[in-house]
Biopython code that builds the backbone (N, CA, C, O; Angstrom):
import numpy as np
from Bio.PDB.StructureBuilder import StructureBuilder

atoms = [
    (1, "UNK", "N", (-194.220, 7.747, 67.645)),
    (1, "UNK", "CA", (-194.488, 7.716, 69.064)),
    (1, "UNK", "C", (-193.251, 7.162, 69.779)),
    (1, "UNK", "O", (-192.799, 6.060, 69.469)),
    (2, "UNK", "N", (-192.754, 7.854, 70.647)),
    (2, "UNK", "CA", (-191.789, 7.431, 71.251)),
    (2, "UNK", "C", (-191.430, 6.435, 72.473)),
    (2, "UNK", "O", (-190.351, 5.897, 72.725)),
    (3, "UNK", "N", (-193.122, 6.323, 73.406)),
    (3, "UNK", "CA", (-193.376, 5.512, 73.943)),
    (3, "UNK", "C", (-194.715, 5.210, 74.063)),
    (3, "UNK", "O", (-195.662, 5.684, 74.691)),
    (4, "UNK", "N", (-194.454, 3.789, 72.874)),
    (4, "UNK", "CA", (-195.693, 3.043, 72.800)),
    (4, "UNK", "C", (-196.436, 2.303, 73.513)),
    (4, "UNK", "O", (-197.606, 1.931, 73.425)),
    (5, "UNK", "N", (-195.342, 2.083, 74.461)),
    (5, "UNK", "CA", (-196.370, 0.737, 75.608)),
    (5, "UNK", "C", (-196.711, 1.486, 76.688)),
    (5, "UNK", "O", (-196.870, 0.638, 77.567)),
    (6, "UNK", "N", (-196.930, 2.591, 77.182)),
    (6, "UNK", "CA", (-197.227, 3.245, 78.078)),
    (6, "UNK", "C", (-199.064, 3.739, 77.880)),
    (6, "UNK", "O", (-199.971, 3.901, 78.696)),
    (7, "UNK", "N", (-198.980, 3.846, 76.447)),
    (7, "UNK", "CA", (-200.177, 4.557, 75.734)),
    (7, "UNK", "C", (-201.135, 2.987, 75.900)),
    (7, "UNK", "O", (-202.197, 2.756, 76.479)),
    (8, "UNK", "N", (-200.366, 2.260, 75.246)),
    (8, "UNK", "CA", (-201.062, 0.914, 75.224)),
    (8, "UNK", "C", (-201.410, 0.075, 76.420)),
    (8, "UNK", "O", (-202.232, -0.837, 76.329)),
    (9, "UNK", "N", (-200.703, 0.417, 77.703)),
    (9, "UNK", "CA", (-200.821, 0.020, 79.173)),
    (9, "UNK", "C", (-201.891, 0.649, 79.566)),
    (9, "UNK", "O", (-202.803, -0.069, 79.977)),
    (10, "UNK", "N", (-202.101, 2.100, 79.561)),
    (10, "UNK", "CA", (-202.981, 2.633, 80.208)),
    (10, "UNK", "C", (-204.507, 2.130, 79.404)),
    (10, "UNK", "O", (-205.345, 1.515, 80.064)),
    (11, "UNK", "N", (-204.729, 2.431, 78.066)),
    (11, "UNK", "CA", (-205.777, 1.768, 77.491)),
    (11, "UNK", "C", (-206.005, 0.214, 77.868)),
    (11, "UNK", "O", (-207.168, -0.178, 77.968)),
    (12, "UNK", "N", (-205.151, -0.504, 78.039)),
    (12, "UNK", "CA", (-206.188, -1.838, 78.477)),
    (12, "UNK", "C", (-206.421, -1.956, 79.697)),
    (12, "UNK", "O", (-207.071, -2.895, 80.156)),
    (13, "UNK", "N", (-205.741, -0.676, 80.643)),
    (13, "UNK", "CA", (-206.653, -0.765, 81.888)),
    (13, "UNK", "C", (-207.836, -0.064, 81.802)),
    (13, "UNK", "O", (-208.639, -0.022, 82.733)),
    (14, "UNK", "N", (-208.000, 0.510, 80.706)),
    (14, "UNK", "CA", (-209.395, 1.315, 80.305)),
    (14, "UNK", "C", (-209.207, 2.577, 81.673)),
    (14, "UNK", "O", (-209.954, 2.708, 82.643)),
    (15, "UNK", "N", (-207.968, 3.383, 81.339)),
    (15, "UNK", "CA", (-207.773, 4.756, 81.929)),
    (15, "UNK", "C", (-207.772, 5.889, 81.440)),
    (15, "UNK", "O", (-207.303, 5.686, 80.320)),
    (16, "UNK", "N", (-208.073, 7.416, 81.557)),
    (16, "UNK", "CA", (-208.334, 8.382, 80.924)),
    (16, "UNK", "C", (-207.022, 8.655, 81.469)),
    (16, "UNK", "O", (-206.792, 8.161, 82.573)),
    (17, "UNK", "N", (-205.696, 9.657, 80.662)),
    (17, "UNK", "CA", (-205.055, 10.303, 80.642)),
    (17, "UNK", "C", (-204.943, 11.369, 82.243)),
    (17, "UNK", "O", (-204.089, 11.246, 83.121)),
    (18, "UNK", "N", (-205.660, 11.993, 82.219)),
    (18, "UNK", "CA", (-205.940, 12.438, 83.604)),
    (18, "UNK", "C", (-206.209, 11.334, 84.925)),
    (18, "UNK", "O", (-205.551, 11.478, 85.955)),
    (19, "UNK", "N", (-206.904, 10.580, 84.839)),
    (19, "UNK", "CA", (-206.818, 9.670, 85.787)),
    (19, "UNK", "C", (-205.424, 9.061, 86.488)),
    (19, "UNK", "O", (-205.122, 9.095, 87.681)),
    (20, "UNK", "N", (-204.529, 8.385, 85.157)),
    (20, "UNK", "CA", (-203.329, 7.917, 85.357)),
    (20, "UNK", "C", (-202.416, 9.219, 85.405)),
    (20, "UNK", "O", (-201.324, 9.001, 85.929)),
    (21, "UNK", "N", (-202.611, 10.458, 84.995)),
    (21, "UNK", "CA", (-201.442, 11.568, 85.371)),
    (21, "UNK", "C", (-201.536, 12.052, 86.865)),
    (21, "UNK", "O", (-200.582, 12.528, 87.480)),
    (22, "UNK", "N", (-202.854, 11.867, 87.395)),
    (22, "UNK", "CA", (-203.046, 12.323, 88.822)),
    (22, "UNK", "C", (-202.619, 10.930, 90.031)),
    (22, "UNK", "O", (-202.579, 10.991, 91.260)),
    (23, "UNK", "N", (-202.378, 9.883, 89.222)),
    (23, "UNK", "CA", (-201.740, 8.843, 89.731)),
    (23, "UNK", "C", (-199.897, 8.739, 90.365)),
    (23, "UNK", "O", (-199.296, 8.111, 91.237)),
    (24, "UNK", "N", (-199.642, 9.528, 89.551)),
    (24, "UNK", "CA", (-198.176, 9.318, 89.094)),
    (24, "UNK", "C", (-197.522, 10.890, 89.576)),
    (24, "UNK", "O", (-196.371, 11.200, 89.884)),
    (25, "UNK", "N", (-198.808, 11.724, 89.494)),
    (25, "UNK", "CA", (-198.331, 13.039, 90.296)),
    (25, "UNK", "C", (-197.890, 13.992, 89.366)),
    (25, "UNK", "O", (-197.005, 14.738, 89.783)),
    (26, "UNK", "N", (-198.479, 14.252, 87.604)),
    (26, "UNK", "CA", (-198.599, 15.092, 86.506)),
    (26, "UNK", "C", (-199.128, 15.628, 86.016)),
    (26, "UNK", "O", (-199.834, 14.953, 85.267)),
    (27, "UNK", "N", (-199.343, 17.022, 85.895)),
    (27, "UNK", "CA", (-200.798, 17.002, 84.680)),
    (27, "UNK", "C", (-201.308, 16.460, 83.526)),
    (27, "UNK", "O", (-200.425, 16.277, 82.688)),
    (28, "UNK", "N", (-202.154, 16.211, 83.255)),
    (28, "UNK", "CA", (-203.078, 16.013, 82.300)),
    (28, "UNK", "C", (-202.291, 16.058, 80.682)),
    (28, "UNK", "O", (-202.087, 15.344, 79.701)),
    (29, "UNK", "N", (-202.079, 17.194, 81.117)),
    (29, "UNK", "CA", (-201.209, 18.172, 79.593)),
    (29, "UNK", "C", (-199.304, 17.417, 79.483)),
    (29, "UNK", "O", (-198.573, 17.044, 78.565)),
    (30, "UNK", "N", (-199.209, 17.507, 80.845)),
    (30, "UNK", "CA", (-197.423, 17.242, 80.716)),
    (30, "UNK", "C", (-197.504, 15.241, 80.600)),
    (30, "UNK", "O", (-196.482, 14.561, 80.500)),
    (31, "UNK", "N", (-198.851, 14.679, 80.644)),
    (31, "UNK", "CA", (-198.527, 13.543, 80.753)),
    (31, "UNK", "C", (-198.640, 12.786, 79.072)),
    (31, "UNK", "O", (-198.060, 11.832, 78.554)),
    (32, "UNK", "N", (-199.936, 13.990, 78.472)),
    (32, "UNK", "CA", (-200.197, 13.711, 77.170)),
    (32, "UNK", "C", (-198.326, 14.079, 76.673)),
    (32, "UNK", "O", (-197.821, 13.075, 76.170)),
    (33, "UNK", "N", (-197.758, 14.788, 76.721)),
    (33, "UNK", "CA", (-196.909, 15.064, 75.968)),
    (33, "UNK", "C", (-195.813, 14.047, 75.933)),
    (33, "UNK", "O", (-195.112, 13.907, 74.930)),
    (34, "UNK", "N", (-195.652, 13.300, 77.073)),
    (34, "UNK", "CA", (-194.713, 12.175, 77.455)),
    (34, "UNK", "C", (-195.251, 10.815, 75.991)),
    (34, "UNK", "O", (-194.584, 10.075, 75.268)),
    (35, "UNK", "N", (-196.776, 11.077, 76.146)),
    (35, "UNK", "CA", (-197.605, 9.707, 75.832)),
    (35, "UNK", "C", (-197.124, 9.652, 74.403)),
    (35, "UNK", "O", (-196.731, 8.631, 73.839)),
    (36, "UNK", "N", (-197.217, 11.190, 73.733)),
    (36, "UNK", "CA", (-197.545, 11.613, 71.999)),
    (36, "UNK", "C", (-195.933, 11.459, 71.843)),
    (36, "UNK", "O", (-195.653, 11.041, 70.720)),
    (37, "UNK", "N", (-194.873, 11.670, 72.617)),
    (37, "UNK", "CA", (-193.218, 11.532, 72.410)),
    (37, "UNK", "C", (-192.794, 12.843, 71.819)),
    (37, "UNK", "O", (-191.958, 13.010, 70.931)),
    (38, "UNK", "N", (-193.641, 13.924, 72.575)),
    (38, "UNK", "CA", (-193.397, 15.217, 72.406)),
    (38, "UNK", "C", (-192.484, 15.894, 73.703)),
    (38, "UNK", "O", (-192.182, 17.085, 73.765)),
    (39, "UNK", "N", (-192.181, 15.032, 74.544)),
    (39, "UNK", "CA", (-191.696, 14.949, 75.949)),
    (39, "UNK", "C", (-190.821, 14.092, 76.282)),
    (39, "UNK", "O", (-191.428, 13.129, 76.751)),
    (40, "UNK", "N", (-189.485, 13.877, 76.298)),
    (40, "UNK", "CA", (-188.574, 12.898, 77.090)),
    (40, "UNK", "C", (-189.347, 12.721, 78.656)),
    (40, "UNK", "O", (-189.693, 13.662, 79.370)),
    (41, "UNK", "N", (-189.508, 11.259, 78.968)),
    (41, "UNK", "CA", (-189.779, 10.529, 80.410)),
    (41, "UNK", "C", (-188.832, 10.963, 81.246)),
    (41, "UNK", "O", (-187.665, 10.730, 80.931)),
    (42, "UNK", "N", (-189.166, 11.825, 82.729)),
    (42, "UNK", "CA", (-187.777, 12.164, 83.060)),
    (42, "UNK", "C", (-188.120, 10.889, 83.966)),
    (42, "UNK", "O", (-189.149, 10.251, 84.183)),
    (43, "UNK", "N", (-186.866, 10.812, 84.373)),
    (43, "UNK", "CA", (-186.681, 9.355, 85.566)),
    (43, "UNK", "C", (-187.363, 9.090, 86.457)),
    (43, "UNK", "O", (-187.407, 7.884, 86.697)),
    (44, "UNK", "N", (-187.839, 9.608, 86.973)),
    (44, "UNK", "CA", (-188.585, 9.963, 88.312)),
    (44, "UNK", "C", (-190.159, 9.530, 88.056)),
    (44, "UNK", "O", (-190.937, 8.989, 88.842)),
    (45, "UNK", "N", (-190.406, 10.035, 86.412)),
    (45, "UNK", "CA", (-191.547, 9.716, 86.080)),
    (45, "UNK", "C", (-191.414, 8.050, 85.207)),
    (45, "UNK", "O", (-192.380, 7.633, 84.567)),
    (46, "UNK", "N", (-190.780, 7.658, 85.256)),
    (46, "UNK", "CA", (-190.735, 6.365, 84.255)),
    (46, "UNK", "C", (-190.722, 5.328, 85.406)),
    (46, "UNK", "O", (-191.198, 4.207, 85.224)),
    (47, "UNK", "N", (-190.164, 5.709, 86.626)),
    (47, "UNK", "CA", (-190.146, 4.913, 87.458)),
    (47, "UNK", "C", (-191.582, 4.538, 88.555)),
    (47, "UNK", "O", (-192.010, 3.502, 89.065)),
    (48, "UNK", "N", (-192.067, 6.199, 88.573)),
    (48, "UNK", "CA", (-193.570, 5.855, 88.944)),
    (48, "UNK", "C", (-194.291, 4.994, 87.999)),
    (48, "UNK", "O", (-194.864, 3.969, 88.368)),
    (49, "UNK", "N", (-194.267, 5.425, 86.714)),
    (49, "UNK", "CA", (-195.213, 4.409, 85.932)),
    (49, "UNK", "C", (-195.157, 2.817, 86.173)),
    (49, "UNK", "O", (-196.080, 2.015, 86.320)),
    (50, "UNK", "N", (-193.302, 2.571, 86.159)),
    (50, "UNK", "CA", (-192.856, 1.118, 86.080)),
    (50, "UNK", "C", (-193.413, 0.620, 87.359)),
    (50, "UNK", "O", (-193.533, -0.605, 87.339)),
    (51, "UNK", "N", (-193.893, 1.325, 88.761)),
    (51, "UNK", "CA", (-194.049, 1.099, 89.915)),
    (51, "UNK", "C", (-196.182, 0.831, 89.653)),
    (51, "UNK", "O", (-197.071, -0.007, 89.799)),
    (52, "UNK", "N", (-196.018, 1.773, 89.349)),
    (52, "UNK", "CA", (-197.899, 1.692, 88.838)),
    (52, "UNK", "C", (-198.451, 0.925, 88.507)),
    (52, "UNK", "O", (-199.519, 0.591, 89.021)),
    (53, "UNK", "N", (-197.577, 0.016, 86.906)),
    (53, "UNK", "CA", (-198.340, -1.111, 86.377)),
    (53, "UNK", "C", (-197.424, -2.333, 86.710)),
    (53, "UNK", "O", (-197.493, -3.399, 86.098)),
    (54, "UNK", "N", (-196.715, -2.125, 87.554)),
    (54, "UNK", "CA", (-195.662, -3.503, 88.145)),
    (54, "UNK", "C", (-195.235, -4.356, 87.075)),
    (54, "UNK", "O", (-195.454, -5.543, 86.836)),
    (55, "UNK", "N", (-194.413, -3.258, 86.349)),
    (55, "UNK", "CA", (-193.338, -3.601, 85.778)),
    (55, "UNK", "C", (-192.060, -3.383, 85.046)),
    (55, "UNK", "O", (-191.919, -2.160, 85.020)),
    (56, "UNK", "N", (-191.152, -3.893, 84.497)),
    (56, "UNK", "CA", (-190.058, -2.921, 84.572)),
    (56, "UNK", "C", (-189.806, -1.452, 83.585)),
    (56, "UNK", "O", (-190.424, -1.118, 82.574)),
    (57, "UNK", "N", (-188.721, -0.773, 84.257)),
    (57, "UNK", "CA", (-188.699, 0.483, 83.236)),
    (57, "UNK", "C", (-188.049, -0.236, 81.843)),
    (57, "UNK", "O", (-188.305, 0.444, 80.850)),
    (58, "UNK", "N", (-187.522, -1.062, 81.644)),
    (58, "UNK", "CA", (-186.867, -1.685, 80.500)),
    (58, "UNK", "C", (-187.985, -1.970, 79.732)),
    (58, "UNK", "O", (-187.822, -1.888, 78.514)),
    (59, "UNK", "N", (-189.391, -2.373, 80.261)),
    (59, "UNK", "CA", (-190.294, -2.882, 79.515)),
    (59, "UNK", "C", (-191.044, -1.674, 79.104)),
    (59, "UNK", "O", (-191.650, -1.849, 78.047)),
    (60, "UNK", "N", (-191.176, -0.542, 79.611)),
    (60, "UNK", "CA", (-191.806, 0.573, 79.615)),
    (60, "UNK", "C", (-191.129, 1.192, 78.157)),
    (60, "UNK", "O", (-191.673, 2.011, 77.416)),
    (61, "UNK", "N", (-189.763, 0.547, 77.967)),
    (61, "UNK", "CA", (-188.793, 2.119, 77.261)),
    (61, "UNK", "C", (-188.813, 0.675, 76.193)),
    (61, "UNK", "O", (-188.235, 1.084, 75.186)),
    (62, "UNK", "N", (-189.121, -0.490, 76.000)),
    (62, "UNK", "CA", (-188.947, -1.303, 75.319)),
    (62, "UNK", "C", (-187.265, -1.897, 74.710)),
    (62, "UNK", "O", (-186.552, -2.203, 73.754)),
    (63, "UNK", "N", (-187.394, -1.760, 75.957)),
    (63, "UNK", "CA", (-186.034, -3.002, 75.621)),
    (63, "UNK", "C", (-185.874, -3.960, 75.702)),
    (63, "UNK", "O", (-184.855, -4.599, 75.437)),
    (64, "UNK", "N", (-187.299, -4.446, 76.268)),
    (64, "UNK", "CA", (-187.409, -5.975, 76.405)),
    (64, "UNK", "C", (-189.130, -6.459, 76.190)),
    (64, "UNK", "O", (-190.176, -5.812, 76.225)),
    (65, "UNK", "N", (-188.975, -7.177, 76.075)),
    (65, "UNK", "CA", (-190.946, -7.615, 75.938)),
    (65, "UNK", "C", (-190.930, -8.535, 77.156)),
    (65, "UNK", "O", (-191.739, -9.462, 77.107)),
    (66, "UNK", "N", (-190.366, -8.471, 77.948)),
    (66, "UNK", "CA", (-190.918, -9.164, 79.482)),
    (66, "UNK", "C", (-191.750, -8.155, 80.033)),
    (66, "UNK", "O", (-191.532, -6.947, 79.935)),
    (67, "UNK", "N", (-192.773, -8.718, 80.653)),
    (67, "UNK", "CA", (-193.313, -7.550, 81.095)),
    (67, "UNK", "C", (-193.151, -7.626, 82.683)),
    (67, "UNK", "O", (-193.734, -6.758, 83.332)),
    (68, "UNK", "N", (-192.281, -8.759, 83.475)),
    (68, "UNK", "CA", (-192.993, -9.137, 84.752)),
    (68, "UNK", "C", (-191.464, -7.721, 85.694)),
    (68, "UNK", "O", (-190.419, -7.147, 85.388)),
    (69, "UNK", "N", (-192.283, -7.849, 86.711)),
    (69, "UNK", "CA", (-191.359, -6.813, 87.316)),
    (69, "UNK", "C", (-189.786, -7.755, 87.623)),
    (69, "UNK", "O", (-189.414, -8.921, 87.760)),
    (70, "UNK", "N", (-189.094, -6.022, 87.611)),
    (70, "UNK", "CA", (-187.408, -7.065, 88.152)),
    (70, "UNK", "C", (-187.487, -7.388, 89.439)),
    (70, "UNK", "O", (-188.274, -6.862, 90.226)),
    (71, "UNK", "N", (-186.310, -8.662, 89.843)),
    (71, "UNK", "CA", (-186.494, -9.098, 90.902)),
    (71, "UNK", "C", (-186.132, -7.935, 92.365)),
    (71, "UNK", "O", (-185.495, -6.889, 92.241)),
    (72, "UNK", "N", (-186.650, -8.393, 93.532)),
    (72, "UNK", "CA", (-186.134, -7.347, 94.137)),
    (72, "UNK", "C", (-184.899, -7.748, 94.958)),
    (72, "UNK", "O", (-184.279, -6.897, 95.597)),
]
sb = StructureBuilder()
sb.init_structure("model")
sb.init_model(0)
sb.init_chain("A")
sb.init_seg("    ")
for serial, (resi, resn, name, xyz) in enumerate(atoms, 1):
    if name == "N":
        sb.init_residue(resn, " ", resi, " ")
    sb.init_atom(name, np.array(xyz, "f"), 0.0, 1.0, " ", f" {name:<3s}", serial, name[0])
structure = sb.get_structure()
């Protein structure tokens, strides 16, 4: 899996795949493929997510285990 904490973010908000893809402005199908790492995150979409669960894209792509957002 190529991005694990995204899969794992949306489950402890207890979200269905479709719910959070119609959030972020994706289908259903193109969001599963991001989730399974059958899909590179394009930017645009990593940044809605990081904006969604308020916090950073570094924490999203795991480069860091902070989870709190960057400063603004």
């Amino acid at each position: 899996m190529l991005y694990p904490r995204i899969r794992a973010l949306r489950e402890d908000k207890d979200l269905k795949q479709k719910q959070l893809a119609a959030a972020i402005g994706v289908s259903q199908r193109t969001y599963s493929y991001y989730e399974n790492g059958q899909r590179m995150l394009p930017p645009e979409v990593l940044c809605a997510l990081a904006d969604f669960y308020g916090t950073s894209t570094d924490y999203l792509l795991g480069r860091t285990d902070d989870d709190a957002p960057p400063p603004r």
